[in-house]
C-alpha positions in Angstrom: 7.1 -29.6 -39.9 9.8 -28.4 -41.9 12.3 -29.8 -39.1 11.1 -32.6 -39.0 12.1 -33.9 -43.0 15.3 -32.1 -42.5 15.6 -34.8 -39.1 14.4 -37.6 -41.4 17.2 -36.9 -43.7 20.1 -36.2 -42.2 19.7 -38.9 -39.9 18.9 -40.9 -43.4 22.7 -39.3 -44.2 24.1 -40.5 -40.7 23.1 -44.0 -41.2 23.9 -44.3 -45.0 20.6 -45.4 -45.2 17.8 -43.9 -47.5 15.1 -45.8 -46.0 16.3 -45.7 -42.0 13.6 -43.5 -39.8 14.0 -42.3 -36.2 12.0 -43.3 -33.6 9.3 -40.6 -33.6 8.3 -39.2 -29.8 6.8 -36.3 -30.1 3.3 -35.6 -29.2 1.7 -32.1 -30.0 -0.6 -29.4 -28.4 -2.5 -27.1 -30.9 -3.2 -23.5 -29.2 -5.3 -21.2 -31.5 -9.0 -19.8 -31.9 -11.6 -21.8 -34.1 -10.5 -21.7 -38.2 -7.1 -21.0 -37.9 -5.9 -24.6 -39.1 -5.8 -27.2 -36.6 -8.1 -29.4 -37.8 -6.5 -29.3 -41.0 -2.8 -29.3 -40.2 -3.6 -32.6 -37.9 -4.9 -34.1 -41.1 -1.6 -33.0 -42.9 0.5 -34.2 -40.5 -1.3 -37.7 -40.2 -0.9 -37.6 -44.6 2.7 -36.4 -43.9 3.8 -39.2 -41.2 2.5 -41.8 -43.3 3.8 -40.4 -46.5 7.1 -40.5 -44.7 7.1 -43.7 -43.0 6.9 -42.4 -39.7 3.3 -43.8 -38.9 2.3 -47.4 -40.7 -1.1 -46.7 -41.0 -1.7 -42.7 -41.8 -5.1 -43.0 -39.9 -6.6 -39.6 -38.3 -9.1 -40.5 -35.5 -10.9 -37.2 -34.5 -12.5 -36.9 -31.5 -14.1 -34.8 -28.7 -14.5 -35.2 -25.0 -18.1 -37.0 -25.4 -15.5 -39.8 -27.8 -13.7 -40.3 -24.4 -15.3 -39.4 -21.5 -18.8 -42.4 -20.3 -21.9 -41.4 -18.5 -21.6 -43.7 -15.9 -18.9 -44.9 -13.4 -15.9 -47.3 -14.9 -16.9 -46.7 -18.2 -14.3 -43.9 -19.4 -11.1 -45.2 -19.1 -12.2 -48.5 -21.3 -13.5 -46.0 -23.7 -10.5 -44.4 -23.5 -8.2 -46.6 -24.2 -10.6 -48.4 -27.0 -10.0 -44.7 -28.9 -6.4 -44.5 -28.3 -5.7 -48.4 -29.7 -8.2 -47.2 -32.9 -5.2 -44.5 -33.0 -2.1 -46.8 -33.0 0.2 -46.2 -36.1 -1.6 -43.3 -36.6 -2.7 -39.8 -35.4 -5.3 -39.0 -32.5 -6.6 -35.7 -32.6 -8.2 -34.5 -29.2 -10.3 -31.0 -30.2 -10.9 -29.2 -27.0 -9.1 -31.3 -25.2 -9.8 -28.6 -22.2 -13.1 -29.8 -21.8 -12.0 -32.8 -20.2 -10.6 -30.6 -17.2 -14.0 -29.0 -17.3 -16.3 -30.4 -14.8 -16.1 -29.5 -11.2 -18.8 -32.1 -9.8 -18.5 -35.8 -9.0 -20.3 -37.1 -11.5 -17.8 -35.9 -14.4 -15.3 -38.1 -15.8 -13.2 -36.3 -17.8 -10.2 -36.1 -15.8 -10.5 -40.1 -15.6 -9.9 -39.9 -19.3 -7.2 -37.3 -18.8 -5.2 -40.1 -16.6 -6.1 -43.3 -19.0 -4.9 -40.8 -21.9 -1.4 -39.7 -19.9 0.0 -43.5 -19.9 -0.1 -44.2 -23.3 0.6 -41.0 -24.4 4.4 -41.5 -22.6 4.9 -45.4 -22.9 3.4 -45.9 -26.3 5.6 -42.8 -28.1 6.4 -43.8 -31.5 3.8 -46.3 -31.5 0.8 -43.6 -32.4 0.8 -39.7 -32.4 -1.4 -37.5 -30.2 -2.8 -34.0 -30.6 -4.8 -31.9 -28.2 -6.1 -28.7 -29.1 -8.1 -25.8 -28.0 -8.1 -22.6 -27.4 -4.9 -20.8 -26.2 -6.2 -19.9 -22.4 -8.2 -22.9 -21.6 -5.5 -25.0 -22.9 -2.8 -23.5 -20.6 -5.3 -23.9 -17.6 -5.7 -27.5 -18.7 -2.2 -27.9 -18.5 -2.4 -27.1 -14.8 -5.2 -29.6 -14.6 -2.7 -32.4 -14.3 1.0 -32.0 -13.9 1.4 -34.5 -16.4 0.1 -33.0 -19.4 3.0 -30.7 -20.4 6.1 -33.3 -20.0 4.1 -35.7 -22.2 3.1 -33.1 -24.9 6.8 -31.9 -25.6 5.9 -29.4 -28.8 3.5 -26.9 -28.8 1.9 -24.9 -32.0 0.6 -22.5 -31.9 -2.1 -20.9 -34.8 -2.7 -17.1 -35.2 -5.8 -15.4 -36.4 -5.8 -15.3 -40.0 -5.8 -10.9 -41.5 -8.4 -10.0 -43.8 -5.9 -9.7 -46.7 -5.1 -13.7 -46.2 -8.8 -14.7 -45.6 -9.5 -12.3 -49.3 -6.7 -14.5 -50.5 -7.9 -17.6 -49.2 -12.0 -17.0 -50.5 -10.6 -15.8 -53.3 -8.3 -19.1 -54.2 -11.2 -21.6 -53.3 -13.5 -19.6 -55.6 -11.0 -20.1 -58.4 -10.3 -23.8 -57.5 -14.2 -23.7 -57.7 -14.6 -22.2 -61.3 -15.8 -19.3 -60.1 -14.6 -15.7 -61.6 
């Protein structure tokens, strides 16, 4: 994220302009185990875009595959697309975005909502900011799901397990923040 301000300002520098912003493209993929972060750092970076002027509205919309994927025929890809316009000027977060690659029967939609998700995702950059995440292995088979997924998700994170000496450090600062000795 660091890079990112340092981008903001020398191109702010190039352009004599303290208020000038580059178009913003990129769109993320989260790889980590559950409680490392990616929830959170989604909801800093949505706080961050807008607190930059990247995004207009600094919005976080939070969703799952049962957000995006319908129970009946035709009914994903409106769904789909009605939760990626909610998104626009601000930040779409996809958790377990794998488990739209998940079902192997006919009746399963999910890779319906993996192609309504793709078009926006590349014409629409700039205009919103998408995260998937998961876990690290069934995110690199989703990526073979649909060649499409990795040229559209150009920057990839990825979040370690936390030691025990940073998780002591952690309980210790929110028992403090808490009033607790």
């Amino acid at each position: 994220m660091h890079s990112i301000v340092e981008n903001i300002k020398q191109y702010r520098a190039e352009h004599n302009d303290p208020n000038a912003l580059p178009k913003f493209r990129d769109q993320f993929v989260f790889l980590g185990n559950p409680g490392t972060g990616k929830t959170t750092m989604a909801r800093i970076i949505a706080d961050m875009f807008y607190a930059l002027g990247i995004l207009p509205g600094g919005q976080l919309i939070e969703v799952t595959r049962e957000d995006l994927v319908a129970k009946y025929v035709g009914g994903t890809a409106p769904k789909t697309r009605q939760v990626v316009e909610s998104a626009m000027g601000g930040v779409l977060f996809i958790d377990e975005a794998y488990t739209l690659a998940s079902g192997d029967n006919a009746n399963d939609f999910g890779r319906e909502a993996i192609n309504a998700l793709l078009k926006p995702v590349e014409e629409r950059r700039g205009d919103f900011v998408c995260i998937i995440a998961g876990y690290t292995k069934e995110m690199l088979d989703f990526f073979d799901s649909n060649s499409g997924i990795p040229s559209r998700f150009n920057k990839r994170i990825e979040f370690r397990d936390y030691e025990p000496e940073q998780l002591t450090e952690i309980f210790r600062g929110t028992m403090k923040k808490e009033g607790y000795q």
